[in-house]
MMTF fields as JSON, N, C-alpha, C and O atoms, coordinates in Angstrom:
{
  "mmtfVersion": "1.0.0",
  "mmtfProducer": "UNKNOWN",
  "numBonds": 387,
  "numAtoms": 388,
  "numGroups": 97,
  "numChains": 1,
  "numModels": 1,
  "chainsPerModel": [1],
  "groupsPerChain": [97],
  "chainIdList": ["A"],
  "bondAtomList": [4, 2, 8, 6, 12, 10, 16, 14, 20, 18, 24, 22, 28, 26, 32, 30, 36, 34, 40, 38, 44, 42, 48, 46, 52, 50, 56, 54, 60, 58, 64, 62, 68, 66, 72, 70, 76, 74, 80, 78, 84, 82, 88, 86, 92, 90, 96, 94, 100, 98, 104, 102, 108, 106, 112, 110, 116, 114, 120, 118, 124, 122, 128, 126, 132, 130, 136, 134, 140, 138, 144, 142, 148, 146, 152, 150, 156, 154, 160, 158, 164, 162, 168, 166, 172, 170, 176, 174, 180, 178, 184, 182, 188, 186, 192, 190, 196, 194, 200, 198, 204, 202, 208, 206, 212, 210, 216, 214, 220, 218, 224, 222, 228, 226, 232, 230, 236, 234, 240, 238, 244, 242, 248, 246, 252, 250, 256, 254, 260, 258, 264, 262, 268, 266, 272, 270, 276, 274, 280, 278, 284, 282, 288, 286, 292, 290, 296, 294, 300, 298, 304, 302, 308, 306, 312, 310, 316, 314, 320, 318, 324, 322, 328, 326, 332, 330, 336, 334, 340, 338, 344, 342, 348, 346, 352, 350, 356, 354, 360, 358, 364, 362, 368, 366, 372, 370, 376, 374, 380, 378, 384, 382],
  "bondOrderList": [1, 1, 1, 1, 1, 1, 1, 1, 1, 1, 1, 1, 1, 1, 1, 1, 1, 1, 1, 1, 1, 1, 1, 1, 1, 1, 1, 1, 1, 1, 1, 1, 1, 1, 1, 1, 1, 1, 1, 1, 1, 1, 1, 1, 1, 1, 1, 1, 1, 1, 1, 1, 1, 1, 1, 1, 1, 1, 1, 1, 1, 1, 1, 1, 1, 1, 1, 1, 1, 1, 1, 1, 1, 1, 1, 1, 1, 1, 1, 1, 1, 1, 1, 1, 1, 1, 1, 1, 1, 1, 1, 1, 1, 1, 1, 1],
  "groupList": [{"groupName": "UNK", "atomNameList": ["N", "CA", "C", "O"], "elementList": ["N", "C", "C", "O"], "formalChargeList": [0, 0, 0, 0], "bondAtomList": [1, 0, 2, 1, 3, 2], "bondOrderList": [1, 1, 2], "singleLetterCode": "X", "chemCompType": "L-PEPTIDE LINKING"}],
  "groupTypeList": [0, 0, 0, 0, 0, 0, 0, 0, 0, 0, 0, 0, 0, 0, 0, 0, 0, 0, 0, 0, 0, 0, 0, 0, 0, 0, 0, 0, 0, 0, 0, 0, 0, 0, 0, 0, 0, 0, 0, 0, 0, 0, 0, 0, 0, 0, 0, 0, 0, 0, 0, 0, 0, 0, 0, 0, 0, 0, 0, 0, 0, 0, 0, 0, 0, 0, 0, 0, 0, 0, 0, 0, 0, 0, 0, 0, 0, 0, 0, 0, 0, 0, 0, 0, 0, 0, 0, 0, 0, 0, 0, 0, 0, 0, 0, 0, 0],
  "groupIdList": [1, 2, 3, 4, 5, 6, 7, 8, 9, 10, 11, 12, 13, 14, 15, 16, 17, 18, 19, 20, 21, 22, 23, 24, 25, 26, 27, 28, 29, 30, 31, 32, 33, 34, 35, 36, 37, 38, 39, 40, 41, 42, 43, 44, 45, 46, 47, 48, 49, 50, 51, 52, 53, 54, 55, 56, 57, 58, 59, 60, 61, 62, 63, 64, 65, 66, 67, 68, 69, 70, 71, 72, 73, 74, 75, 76, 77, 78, 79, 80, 81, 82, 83, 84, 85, 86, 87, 88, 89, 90, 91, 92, 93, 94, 95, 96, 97],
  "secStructList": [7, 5, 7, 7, 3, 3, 3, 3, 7, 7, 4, 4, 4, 2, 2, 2, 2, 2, 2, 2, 2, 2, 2, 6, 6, 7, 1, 7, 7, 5, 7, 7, 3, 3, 7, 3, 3, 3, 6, 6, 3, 3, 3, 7, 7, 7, 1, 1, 6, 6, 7, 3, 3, 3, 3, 3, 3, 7, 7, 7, 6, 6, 2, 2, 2, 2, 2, 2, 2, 2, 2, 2, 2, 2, 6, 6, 6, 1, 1, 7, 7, 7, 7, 3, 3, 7, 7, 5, 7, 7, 1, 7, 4, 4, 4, 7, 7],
  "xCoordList": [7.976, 8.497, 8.378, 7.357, 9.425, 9.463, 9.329, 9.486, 8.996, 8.353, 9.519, 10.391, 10.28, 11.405, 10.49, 9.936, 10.037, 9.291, 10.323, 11.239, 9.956, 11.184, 10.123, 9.226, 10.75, 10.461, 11.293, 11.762, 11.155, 11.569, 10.671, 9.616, 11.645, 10.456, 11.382, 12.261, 10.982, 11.621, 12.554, 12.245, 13.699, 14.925, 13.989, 13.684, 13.582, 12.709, 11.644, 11.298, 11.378, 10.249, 10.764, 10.122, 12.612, 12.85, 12.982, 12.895, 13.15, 13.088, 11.352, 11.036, 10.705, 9.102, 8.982, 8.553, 9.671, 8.997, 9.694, 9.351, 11.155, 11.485, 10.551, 10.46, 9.841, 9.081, 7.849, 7.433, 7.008, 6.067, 6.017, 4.971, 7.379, 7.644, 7.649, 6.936, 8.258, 8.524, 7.178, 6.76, 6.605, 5.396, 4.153, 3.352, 4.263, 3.209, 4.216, 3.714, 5.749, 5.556, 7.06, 7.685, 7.82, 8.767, 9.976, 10.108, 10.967, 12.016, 13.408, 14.094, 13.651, 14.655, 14.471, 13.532, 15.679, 15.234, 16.906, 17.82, 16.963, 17.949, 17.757, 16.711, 18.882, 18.181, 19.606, 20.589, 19.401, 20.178, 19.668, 18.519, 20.705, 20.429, 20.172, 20.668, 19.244, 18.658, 18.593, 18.299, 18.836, 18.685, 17.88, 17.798, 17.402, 16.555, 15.784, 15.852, 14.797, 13.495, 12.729, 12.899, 11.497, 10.36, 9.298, 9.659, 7.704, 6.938, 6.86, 6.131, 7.939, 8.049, 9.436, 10.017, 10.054, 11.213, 12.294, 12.114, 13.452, 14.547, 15.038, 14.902, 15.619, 15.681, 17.323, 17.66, 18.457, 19.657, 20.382, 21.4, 20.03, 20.414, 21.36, 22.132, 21.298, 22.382, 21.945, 22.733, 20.655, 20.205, 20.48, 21.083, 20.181, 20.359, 18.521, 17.995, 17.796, 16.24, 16.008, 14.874, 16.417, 16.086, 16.344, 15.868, 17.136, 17.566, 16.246, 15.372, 16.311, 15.784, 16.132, 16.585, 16.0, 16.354, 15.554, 14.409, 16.191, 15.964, 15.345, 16.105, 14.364, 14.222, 13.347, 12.15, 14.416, 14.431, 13.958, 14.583, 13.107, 12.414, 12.218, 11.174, 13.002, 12.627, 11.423, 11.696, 10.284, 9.556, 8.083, 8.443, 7.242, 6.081, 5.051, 5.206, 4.044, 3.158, 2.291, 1.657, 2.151, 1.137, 1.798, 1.065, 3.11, 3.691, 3.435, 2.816, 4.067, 4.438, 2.717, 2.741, 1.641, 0.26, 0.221, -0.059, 0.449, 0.314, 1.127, 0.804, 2.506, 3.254, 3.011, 2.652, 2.811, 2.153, 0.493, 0.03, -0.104, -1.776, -1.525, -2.207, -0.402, -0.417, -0.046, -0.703, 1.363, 1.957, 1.398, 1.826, 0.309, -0.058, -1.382, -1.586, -2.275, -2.806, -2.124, -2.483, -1.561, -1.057, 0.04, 0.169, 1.268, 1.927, 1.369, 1.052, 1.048, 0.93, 0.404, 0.633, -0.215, -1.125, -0.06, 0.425, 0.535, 1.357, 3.388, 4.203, 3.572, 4.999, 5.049, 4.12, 6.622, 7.32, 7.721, 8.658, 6.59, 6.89, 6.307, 5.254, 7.333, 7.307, 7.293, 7.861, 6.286, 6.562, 6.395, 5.664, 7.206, 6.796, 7.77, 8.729, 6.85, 7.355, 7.742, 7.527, 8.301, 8.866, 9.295, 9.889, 8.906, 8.739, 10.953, 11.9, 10.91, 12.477, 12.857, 12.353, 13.809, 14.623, 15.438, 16.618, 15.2, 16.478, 16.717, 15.917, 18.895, 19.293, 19.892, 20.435, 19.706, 19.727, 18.554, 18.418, 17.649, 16.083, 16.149, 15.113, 17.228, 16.912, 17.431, 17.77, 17.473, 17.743, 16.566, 16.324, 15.733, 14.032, 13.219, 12.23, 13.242, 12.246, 11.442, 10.72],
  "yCoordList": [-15.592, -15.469, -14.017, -13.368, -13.526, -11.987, -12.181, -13.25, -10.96, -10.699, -10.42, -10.662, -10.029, -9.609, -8.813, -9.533, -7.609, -6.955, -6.051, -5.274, -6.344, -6.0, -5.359, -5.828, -3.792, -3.111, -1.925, -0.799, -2.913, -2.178, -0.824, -0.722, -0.147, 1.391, 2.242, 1.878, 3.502, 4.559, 5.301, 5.376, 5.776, 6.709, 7.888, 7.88, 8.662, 9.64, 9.223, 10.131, 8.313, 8.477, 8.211, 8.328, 7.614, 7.218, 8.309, 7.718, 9.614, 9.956, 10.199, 10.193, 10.366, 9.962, 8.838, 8.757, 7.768, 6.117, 5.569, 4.656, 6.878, 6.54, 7.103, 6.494, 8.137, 8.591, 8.235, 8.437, 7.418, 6.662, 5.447, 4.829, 4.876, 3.437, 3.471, 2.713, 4.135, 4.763, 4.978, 4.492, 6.092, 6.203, 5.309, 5.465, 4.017, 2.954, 1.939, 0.816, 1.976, 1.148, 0.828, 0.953, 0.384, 0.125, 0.91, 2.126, 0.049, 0.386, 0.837, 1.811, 0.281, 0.546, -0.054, -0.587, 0.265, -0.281, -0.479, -0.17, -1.123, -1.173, -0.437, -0.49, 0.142, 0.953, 0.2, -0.275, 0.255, -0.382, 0.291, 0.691, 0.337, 0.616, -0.728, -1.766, -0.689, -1.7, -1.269, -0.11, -2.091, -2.302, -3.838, -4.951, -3.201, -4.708, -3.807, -2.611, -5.067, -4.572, -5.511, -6.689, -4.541, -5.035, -3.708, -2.7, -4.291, -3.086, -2.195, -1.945, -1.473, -0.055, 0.198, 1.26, -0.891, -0.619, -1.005, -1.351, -0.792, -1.132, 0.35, 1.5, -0.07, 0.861, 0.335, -0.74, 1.572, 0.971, 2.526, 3.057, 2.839, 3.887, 4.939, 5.399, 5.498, 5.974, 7.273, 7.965, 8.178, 8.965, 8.696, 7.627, 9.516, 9.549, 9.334, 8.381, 10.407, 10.038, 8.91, 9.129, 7.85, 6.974, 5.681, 4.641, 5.624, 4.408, 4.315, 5.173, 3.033, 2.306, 1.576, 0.431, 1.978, 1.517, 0.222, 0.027, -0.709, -1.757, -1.899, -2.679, -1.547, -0.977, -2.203, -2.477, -2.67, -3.708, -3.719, -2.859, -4.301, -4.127, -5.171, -5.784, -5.677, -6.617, -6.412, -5.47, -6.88, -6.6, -7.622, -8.773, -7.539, -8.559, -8.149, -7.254, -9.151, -9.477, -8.296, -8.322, -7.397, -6.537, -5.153, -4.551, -4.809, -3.689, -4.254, -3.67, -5.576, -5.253, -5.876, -6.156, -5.983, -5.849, -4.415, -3.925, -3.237, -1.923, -1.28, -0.224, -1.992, -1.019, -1.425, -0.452, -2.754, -2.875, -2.514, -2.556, -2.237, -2.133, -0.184, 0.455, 0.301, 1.722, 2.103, 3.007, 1.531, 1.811, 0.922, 0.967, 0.059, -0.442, 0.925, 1.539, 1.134, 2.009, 3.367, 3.871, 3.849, 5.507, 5.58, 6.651, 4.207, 4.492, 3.257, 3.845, 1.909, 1.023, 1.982, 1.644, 3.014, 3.438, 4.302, 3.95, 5.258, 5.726, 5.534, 6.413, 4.719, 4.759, 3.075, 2.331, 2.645, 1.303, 1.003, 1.465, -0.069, -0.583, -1.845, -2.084, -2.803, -4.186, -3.73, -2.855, -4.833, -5.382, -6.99, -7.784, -7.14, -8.748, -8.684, -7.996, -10.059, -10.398, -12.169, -13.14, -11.991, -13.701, -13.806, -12.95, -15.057, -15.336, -15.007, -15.097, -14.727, -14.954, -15.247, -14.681, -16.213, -16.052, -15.178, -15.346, -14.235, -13.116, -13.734, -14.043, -14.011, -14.489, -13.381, -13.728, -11.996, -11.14, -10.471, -9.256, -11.524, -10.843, -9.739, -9.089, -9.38, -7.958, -6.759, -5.733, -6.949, -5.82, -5.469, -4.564, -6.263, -6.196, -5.949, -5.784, -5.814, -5.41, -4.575, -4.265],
  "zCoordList": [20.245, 18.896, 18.456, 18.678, 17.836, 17.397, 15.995, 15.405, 15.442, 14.187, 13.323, 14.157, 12.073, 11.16, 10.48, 9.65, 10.426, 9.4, 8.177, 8.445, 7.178, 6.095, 5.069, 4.368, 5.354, 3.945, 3.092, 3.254, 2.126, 1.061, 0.002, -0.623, 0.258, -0.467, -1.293, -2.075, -0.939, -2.066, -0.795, 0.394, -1.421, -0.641, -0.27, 0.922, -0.827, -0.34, 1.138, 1.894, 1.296, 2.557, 3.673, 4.717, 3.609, 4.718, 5.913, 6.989, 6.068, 7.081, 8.069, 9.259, 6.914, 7.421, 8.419, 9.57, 7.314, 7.707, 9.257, 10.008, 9.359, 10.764, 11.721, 12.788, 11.561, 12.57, 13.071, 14.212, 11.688, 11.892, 12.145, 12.34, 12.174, 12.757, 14.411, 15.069, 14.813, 16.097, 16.959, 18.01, 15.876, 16.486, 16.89, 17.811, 15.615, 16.389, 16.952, 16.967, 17.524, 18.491, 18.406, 19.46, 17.175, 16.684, 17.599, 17.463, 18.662, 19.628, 18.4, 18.709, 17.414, 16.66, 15.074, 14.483, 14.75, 13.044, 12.81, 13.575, 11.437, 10.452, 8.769, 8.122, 8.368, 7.151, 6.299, 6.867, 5.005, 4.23, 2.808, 2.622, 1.873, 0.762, 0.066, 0.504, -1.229, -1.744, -3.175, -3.471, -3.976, -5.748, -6.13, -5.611, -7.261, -8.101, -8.918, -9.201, -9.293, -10.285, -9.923, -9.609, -10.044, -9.851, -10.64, -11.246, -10.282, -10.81, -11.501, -12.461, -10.824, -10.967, -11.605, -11.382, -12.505, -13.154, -11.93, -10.762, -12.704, -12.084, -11.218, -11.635, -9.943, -8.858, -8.752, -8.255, -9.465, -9.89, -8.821, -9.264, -8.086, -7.272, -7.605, -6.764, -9.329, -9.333, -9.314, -9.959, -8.669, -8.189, -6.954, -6.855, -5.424, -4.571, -4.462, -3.886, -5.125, -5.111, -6.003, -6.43, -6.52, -7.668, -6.845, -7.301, -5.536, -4.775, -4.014, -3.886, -3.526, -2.603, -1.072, -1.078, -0.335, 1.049, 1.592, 1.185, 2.56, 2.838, 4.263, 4.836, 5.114, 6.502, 7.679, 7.765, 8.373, 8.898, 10.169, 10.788, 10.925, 12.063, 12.993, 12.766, 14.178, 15.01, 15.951, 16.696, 16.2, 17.095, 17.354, 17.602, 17.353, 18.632, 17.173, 16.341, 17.286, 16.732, 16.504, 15.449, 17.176, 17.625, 16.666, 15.88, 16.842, 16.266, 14.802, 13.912, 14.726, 13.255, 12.41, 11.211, 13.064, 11.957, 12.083, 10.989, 13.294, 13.144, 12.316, 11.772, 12.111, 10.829, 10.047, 9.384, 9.09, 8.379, 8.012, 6.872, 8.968, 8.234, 7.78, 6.979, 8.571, 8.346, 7.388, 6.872, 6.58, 5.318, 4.116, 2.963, 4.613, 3.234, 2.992, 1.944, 4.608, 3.547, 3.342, 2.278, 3.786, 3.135, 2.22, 1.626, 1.864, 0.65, -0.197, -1.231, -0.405, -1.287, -2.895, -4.056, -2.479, -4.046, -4.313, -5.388, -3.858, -4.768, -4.576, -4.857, -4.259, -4.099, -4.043, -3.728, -4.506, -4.523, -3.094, -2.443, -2.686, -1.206, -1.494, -2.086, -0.875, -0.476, 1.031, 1.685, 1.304, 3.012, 3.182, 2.59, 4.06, 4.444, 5.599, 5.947, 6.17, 7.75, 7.868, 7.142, 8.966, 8.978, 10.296, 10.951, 10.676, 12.09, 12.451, 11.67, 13.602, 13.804, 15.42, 16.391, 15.427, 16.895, 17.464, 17.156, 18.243, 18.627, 19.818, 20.701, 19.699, 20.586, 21.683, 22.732, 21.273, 22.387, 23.122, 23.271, 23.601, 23.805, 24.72, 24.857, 25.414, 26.143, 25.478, 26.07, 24.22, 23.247, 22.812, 22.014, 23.39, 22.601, 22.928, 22.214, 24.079, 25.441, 25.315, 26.262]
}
């Protein structure tokens, strides 16, 4: 069973958050722009820095407690990040390897 790790954050960290995804383990990602409210007010993207990106991650049990235990502790205190994970079936498993 593969992991769906989904986080949502601030437009500003995404070129960081590709390098540190990568770095503990993460083979590829999906990036998406994202709007709502929550917390931290409504995130209505009509800044280029005021949007929110959607950053999507297929991968194994093991990567995604390491991307998660890493970005809860170095952004949760100061920046708008959701994370959550959910079990998933990938029907192309050698894309995943």
């Amino acid at each position: 069973m593969r992991k769906l790790l989904t986080v949502i954050t601030e437009t500003a960290l995404e070129h960081i958050l590709i390098d540190e995804i990568e770095a503990l383990g993460a083979k590829g990602y999906t990036i998406t722009d994202a709007r709502g409210k929550g917390s931290r007010g409504t995130r209505n993207a009509g800044w280029e820095t005021n949007g929110n990106i959607r950053l999507e991650i297929v991968c194994d049990d093991e990567v995604a407690n390491a991307i998660t235990t890493f970005l809860q502790e170095k952004y949760y205190d100061n920046y708008a990040m959701i994370i959550f994970t959910s079990d998933v079936t990938v029907l192309r498993q050698d894309k995943f390897i």
